[in-house]
C-alpha positions in Angstrom: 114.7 251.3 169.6 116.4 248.2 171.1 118.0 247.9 174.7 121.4 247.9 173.8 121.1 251.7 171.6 119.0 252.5 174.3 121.3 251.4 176.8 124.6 253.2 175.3 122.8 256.6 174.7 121.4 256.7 178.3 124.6 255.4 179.7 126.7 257.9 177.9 124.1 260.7 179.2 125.2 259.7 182.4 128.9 259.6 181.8 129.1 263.0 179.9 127.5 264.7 182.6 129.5 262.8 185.8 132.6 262.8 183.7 132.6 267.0 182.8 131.0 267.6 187.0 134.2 265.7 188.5 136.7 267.6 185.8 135.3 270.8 186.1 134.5 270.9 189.7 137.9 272.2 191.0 137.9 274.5 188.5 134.1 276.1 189.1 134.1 279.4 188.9 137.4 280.9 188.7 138.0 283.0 185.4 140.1 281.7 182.7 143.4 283.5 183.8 143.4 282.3 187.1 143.1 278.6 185.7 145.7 278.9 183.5 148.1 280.5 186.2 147.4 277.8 188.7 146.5 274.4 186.7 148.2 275.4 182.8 145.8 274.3 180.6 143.8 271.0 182.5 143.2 268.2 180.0 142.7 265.4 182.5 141.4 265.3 186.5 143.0 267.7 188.9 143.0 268.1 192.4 141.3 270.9 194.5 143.5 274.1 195.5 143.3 274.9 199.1 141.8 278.6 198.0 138.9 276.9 196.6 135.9 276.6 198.1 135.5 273.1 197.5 139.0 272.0 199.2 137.1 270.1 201.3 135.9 267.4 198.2 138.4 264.5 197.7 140.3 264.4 193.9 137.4 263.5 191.2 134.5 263.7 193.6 130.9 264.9 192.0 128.7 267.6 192.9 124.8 268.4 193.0 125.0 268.3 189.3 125.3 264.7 188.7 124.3 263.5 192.5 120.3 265.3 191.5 120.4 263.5 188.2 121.1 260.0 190.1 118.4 260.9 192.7 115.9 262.0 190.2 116.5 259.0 188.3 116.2 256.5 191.2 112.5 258.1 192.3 111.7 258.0 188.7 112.5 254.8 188.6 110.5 253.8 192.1 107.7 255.7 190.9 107.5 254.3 186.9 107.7 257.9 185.9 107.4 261.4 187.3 105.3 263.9 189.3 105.7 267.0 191.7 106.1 264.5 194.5 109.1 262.9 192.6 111.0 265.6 192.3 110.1 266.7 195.9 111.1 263.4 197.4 114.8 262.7 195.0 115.7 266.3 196.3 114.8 266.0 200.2 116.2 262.5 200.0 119.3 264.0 198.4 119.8 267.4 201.0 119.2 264.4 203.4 121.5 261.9 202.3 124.4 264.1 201.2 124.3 266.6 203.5 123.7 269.2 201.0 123.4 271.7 203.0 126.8 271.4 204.6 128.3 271.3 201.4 130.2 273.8 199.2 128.7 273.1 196.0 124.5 273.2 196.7 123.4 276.5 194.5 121.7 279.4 196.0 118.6 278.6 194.7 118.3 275.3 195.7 119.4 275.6 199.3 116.1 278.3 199.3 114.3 276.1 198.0 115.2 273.1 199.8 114.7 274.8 203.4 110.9 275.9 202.2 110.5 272.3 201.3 112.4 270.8 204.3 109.5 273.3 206.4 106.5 271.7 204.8 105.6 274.5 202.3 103.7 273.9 199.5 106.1 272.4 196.1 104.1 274.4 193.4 105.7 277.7 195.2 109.1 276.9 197.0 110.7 277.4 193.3 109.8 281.1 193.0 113.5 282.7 193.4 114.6 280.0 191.8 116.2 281.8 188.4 119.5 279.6 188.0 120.8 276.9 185.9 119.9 273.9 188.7 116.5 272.7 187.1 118.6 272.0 183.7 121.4 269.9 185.0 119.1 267.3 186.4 116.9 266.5 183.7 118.9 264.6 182.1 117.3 261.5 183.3 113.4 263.0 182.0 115.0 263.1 178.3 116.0 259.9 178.5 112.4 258.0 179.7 111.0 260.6 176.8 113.5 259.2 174.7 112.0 260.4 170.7 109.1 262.1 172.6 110.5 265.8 172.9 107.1 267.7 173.7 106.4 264.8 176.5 110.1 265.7 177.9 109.6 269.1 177.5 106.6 268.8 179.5 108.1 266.7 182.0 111.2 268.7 182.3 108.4 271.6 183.4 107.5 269.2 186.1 111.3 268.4 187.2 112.1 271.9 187.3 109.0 273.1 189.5 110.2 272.5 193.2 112.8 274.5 192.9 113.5 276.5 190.0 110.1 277.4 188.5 110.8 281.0 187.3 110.4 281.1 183.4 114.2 281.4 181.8 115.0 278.5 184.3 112.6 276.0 183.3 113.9 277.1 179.9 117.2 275.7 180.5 115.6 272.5 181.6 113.3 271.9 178.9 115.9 273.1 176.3 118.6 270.5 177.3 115.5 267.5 177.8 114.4 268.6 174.6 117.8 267.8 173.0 118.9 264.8 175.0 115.0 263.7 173.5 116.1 264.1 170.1 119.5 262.8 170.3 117.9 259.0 170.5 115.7 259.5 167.4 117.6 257.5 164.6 117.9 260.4 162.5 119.0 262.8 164.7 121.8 265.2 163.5 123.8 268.1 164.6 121.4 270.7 163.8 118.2 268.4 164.3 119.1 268.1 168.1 119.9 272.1 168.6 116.5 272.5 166.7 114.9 271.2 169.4 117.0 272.5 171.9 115.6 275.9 170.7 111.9 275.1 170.4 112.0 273.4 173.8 113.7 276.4 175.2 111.1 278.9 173.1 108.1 276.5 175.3 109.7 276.6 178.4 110.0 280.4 178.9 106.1 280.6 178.4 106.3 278.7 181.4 106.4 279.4 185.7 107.0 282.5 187.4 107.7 285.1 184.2 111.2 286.7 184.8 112.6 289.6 183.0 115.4 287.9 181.3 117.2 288.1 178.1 115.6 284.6 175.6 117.5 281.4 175.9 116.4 280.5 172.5 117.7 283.5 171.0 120.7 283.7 172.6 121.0 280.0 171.7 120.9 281.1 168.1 123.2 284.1 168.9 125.8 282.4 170.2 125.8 279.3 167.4 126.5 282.4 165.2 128.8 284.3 167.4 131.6 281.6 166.8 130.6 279.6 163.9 133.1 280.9 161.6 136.2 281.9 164.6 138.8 279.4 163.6 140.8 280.0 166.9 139.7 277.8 170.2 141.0 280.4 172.3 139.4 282.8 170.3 135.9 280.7 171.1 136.9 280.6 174.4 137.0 284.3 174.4 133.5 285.3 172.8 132.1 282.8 175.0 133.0 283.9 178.8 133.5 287.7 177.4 129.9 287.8 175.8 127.8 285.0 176.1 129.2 284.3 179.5 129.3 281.3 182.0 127.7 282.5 184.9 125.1 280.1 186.7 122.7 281.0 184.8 120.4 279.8 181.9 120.6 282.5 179.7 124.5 282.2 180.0 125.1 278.1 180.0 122.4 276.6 177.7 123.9 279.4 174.8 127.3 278.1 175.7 126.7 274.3 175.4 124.9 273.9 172.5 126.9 276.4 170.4 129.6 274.4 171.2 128.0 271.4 170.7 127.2 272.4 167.2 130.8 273.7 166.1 133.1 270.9 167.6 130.1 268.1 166.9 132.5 265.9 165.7 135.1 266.7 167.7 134.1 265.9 171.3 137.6 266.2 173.0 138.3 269.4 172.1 134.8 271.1 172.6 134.7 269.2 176.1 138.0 270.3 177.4 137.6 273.9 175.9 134.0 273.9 178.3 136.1 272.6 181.3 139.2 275.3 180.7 136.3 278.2 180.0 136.0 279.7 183.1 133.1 280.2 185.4 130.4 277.6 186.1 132.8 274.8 184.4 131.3 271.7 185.9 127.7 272.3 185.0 129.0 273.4 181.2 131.3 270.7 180.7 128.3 268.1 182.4 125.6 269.5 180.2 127.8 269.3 176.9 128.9 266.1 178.0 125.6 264.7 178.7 124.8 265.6 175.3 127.7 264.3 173.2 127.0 260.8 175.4 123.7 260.5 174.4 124.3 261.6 170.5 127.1 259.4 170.2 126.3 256.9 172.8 129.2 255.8 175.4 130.8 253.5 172.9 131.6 256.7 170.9 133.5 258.2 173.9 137.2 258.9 172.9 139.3 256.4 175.2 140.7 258.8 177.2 137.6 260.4 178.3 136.2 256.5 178.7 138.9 255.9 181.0 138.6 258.9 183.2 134.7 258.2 183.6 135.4 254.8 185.2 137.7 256.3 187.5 134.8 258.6 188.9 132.9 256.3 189.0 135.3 254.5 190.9 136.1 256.8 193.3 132.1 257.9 193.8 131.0 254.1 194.2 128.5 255.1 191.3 126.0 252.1 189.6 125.3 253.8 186.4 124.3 250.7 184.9 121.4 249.6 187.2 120.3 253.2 187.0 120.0 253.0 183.2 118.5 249.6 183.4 115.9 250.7 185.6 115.1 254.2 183.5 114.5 251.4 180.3 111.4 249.8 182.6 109.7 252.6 182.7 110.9 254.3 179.2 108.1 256.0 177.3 108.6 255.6 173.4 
């Protein structure tokens, strides 16, 4: 693979994911009805309502999502790939440098996790409550130095996940979603070739960490595919996927949602993107994820201009580099 296909996928990663945070970030966690009532139906940035519990973030700011992606990726970088003490360091540098603990958006399993770190404790156990959907939605940067490999990002995605998330169905998450974004710089990748191994990394990663009674990622990635393969109604999709699958914070619940929207609207990036941001629930982390995925498939020149346009505007207003981030991650790519 050459820089510049490298270069577009990885960027596009990048974008997806800050582009869907900063969208769906006002909007996290409020059910559907209560979105439509107070925003209609969003198809471009809006503004925090002062009921929120983020009405303290400024129009189009990020969250942990894609700020833990950029750190990860910067001590990736530093490092020339990744270990336990990688992870540990991007996340206390983050908490650190962000004030994440002051923040509204830091999960619940993180800010545990973080304060066991923060007190010296040992990084192979400080993930042991940690059963939510955080581990996933910074990996992005492992499947792109694995770029082709997918068991070497699955295994690494095992290692990014540890610190604070290593219970089993959410180091699935993570090594389902590095599994794809893996795939998705193979030359023949496809549709169904990159959910394919969005399944078998999620089958290896529950085998994996602290085992959790949990419903299977994999399987309810498969589910879910053919839950709404054949609804012909968005709003119907929109339905089956917060009324069954749902869109909690959780694996089990997000990973289903992405990649079976991923797979239906595959060609159609707008509409699956702004369906994930409209959905309801944990809408920054879906419409990141799907958009990290859709960025690295199609690489950032295939971003429809509208969404193009809004991702320089975040990045505007965050004072983001993506570019010297994605320049750094080809030094130290693994092919």
């Amino acid at each position: 693979m050459n820089y510049d296909v490298f270069f577009d996928k990885a960027f596009g990663a990048f974008a997806g994911l800050i582009l869907g945070d900063a969208v769906g970030m006002p909007v996290e966690f409020l059910p559907p009805e209560m979105i439509k009532k107070e925003f209609g139906k969003i198809s471009t940035l809006v503004s925090v309502k002062d009921f929120h519990p983020h009405k303290s973030l400024k129009y189009g700011s990020i969250t942990d999502d894609s700020e833990q992606a950029l750190y990860l990726a910067e001590e990736m970088i530093k490092d020339k790939g990744l270990t336990y003490e990688t992870v540990k360091r991007s996340m206390l540098r983050w908490v650190e440098e962000k004030d994440a603990f002051n923040k509204s958006y830091i999960g619940p399993s993180s800010k545990k996790a973080l304060t066991r770190l923060k007190n010296g404790e040992d990084y192979l156990k400080t993930g042991n409550e940690g059963n939510t959907i955080g581990a996933a939605m910074r990996v992005i940067p492992v499947g792109i130095v694995q770029a082709g490999n997918i068991k070497k990002a699955i295994d690494d995605a095992v290692i990014s996940s540890y610190p604070t998330h290593s219970v089993s169905k959410a180091i699935a998450g993570a090594t389902s979603l590095a599994a794809a974004i893996s795939e998705c710089f193979n030359q023949k990748a496809t549709p169904k070739k990159i959910i394919d191994a969005a399944i078998y990394g999620a089958k290896i990663g529950q085998t994996k960490g602290l085992q959790y009674c949990s419903s299977s990622v994999w399987q309810r990635i498969v589910y879910t595919i053919n839950l709404i393969k054949e609804v012909k109604s968005s709003q119907k999709v929109s339905e089956i996927l917060y009324n069954i699958t749902g869109t909690d914070m959780f694996s089990e619940q997000i990973i289903p949602v992405v990649f079976s929207l991923f797979y239906k609207y595959s060609q159609e990036f707008s509409k699956a993107f702004w369906i994930s941001v409209n959905l309801g629930g944990d809408t920054d982390t879906i419409a990141g994820l799907l958009g990290s995925v859709y960025g690295t498939f199609y690489g950032f020149s295939g971003f429809p201009s509208k969404e193009k346009k809004l991702f320089y505007k975040i990045s505007e207003i965050n004072n983001l580099q993506v570019d010297r981030i994605v320049k750094g991650l080809w030094a130290i790519k693994q092919f």
